[in-house]
Structure formats: C-alpha cells, structure tokens
C-alpha positions as a Python dict, from the first residue, in 0.01 Angstrom:
ca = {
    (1, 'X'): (0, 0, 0),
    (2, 'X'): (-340, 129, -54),
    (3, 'X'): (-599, -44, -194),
    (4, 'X'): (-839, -46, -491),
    (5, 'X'): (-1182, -78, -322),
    (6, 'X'): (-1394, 47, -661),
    (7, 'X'): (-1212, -163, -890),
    (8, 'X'): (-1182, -498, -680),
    (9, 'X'): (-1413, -486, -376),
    (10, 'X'): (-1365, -721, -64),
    (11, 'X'): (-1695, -842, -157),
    (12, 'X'): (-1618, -943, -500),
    (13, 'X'): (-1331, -1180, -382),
    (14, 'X'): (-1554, -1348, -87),
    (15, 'X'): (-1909, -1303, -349),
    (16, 'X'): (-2078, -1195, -40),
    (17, 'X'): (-2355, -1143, -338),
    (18, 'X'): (-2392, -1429, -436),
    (19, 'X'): (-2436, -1567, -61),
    (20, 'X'): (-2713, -1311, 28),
    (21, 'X'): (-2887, -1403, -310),
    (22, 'X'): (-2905, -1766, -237),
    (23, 'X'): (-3049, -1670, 94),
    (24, 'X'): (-3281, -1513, -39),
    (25, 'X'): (-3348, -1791, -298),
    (26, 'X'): (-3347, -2018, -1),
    (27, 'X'): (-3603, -1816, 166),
    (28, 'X'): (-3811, -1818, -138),
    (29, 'X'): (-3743, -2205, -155),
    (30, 'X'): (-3829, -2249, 228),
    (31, 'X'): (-4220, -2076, 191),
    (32, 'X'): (-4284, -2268, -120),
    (33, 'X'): (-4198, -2597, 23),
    (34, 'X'): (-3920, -2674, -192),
    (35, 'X'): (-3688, -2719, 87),
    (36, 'X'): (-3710, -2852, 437),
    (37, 'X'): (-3667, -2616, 761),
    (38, 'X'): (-3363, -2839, 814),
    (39, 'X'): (-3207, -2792, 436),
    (40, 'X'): (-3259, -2358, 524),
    (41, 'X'): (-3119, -2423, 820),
    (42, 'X'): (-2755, -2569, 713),
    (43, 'X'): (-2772, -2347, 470),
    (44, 'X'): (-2796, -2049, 680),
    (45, 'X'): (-2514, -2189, 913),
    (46, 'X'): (-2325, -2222, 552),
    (47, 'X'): (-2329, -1863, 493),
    (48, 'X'): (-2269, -1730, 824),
    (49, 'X'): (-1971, -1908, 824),
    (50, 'X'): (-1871, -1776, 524),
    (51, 'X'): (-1951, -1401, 644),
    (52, 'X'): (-1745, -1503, 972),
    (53, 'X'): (-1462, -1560, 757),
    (54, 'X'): (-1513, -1269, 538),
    (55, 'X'): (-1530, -1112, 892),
    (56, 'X'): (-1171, -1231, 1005),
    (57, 'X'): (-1019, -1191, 693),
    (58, 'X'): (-1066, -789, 669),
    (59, 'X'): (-976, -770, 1046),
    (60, 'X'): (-629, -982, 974),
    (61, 'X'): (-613, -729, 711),
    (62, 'X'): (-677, -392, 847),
    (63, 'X'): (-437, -493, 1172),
    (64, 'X'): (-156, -596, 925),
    (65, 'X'): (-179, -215, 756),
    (66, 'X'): (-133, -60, 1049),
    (67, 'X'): (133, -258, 1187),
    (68, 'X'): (298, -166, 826),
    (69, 'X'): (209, 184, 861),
    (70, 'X'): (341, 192, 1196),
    (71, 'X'): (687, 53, 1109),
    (72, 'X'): (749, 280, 829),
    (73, 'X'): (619, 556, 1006),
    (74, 'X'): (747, 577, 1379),
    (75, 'X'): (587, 887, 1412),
    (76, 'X'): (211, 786, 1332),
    (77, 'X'): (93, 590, 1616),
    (78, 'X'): (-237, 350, 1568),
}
C-alpha cells in the first residue's frame, strides 16, 4: 500500500507546523515578558511530547509495512 506523502504529509495529520510556530511564538512571548520561564517551559514539554508521539507513530508505521511487505513477498527479506 504505498502512500501519498505530497498530497497528505505525516506532518499535516500531527500539524508538526503549527507546534514549531507556537514555539516560536512562545519564544517571542518568553523575551518580551509575556510569559513566565515556567509557562515556556510546559509548553516546550507540550510539544516534545507531541513530536515523541509523532516519533512512535511513523516507527509503528514503517515496521507494520515491512512486516506486510514481508508476508506477501517471502522472497524480499527486511
């Protein structure tokens, strides 16, 4: 089953985009003294928890494939 990367990206379904850009806002937030170290702080954790599940996701994924590809194909081997 091969996928559509250009027309539905992994990043589009996890909006890995829209994490780094709040980051970034956070960062922005953080030097202006909008928001306190601790607020940046969770808010980091937040998003790396996020990328760690983005993470485990694509590697669940990728070791399903092959395990497919393997067992319709006994001759490929991983």
């Amino acid at each position: 089953m091969a996928r559509d990367i250009e027309s539905a990206p992994v990043t589009n379904a996890w909006r890995i985009d829209d994490v780094i850009c709040g980051l970034a806002d956070d960062l922005d937030a953080l030097r202006a003294g909008t928001i306190s170290v601790a607020d940046a702080t969770a808010r980091a954790a937040l998003a790396k928890q996020v990328f760690n599940g983005a993470r485990l996701a694509i590697n669940a994924r990728r070791s399903l494939e092959l395990t497919a590809r393997t067992l319709n194909d006994p001759e490929r081997t991983i």
